[in-house]
C-alpha positions as CSV (number, residue, x, y, z in Angstrom):
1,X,4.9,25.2,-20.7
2,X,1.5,25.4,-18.8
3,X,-0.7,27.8,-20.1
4,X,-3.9,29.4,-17.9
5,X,-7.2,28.2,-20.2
6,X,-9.6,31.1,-20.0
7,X,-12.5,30.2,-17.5
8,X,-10.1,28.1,-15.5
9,X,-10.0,30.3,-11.9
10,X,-8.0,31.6,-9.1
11,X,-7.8,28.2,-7.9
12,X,-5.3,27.4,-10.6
13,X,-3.6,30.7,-10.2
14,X,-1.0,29.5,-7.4
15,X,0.2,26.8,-9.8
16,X,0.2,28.7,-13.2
17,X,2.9,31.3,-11.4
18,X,4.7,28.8,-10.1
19,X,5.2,26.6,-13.3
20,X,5.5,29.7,-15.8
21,X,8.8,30.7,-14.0
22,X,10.7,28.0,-14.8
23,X,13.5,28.3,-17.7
24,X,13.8,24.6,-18.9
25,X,11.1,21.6,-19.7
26,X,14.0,19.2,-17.3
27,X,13.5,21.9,-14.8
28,X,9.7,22.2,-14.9
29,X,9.2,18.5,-15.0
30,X,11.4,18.2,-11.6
31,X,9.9,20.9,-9.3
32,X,6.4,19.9,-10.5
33,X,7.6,16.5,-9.7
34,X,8.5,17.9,-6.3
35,X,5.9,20.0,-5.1
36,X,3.7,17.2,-6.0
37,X,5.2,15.0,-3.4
38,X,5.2,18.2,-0.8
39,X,1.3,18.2,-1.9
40,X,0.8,15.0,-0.8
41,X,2.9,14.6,2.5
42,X,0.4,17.6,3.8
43,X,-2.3,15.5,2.6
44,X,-3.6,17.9,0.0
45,X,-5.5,18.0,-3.5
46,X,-4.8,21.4,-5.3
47,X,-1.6,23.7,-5.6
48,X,-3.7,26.7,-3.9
49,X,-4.2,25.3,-0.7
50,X,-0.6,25.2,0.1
51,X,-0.7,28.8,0.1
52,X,-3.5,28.4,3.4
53,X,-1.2,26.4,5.3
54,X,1.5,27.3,8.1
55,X,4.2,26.6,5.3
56,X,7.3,27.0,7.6
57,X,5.8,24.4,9.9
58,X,5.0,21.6,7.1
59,X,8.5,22.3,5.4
60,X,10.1,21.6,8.6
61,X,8.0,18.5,9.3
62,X,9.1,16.9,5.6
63,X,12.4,17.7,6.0
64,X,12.5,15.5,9.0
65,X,10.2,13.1,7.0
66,X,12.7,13.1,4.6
67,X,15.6,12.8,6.8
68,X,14.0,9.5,8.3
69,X,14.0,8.2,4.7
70,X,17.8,8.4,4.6
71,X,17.7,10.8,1.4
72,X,20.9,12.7,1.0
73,X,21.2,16.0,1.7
74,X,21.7,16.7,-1.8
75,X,18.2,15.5,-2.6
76,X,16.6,17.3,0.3
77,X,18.0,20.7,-0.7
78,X,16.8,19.9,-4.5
79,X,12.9,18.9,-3.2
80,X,13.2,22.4,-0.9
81,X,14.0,24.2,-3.8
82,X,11.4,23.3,-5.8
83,X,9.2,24.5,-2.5
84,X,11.0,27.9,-2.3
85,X,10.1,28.7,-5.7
86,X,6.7,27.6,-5.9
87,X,6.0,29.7,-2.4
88,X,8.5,32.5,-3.8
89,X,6.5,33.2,-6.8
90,X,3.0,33.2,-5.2
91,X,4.6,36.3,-3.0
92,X,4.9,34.2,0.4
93,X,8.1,35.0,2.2
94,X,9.7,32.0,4.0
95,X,12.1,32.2,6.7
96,X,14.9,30.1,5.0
97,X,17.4,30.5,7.6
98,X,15.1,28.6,10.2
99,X,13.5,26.2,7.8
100,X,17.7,25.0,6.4
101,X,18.3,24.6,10.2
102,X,16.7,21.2,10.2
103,X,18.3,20.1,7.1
104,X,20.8,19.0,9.3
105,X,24.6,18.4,8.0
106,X,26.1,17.0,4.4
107,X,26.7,13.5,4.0
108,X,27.0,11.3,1.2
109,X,24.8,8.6,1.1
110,X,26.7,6.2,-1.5
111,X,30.1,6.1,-1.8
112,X,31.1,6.7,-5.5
113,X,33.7,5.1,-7.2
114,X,35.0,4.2,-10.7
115,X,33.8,0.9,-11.9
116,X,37.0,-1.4,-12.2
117,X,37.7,-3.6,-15.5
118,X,36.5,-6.7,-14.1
119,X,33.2,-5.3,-13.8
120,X,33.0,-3.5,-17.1
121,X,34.1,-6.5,-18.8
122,X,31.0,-8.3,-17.3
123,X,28.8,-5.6,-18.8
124,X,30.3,-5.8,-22.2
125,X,29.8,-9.6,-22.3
126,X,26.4,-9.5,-22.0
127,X,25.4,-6.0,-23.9
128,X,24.0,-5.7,-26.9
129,X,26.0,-3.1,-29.0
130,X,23.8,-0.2,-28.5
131,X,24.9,-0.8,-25.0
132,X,28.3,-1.4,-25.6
133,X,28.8,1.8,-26.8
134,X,27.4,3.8,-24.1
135,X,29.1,1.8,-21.5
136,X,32.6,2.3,-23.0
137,X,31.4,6.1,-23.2
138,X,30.7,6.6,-20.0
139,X,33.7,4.5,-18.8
140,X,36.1,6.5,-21.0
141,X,34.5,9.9,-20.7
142,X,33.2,9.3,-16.7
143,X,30.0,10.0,-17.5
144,X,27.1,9.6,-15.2
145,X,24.5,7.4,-16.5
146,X,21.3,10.3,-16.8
147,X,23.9,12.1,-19.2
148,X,23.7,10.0,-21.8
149,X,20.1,10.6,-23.2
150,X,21.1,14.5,-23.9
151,X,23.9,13.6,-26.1
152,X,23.4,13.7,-29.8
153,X,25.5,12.7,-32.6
154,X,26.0,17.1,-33.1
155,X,28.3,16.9,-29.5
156,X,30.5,14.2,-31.2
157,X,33.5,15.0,-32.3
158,X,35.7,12.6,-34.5
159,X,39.2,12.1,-33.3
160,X,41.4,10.4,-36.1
161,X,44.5,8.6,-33.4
């Protein structure tokens, strides 16, 4: 977690509130991620100067931006979360139900689907057998490929069939 140096000022202050509050390290490192990129679409250097800006307006503006990128809706609600919590815990009030108005409706950018044999039979020709194990994991378990870092040989459990 980020802790406040002594000596460091108020200008610091909007971004020690807002990174303090979260729970997890995977949670910290993905709103800092995103309120970084909200920094720089308003064209700006340090945490604090969001809190001078008419936030409602620049919200709307990268939701749109973000629209035009194709992003799923999905994504756009988790880089406006990040927002809401960084503005929410430096005691700005947002009007929500105006900003979510432009986030326009769900839709599913990729279509998901199970990989069929064919093309896990490619993969296991030419992986290594590291790799061969997590593909036949995730094949057998459906996993999604970003689970499979977390697991550790503890969430294992041995089935003798």
């Amino acid at each position: 977690m980020y802790i406040q140096q002594e000596g460091q000022g108020q200008q610091d202050r909007a971004y020690y509130n807002f990174i303090n509050s979260c729970k997890s390290e995977e949670t910290r490192q993905k709103y800092e991620f995103n309120v970084r990129n909200f920094l720089k679409f308003c064209n700006l250097e340090k945490h604090s100067e969001l809190l001078k800006i008419n936030a409602e307006e620049k919200i709307i503006d990268y939701i749109v931006h973000l629209r035009n990128q194709k992003l799923s809706s999905h994504t756009i609600h988790s880089r406006l979360t990040a927002i809401y919590d960084f503005y929410t815990m430096n005691d700005m009030l947002l009007n929500k139900v105006k900003i979510n108005k432009y986030k326009g409706e769900f839709r599913k950018v990729r279509k998901d689907r199970a990989y069929r044999r064919e093309e896990i039979h490619k993969l296991l020709d030419i992986a290594g057998l590291r790799m061969k194990v997590c593909i036949l994991l995730m094949a057998s378990a459906g996993l999604r490929v970003g689970s499979i870092p977390s697991i550790k040989i503890k969430h294992l459990e041995r089935i003798d069939k």
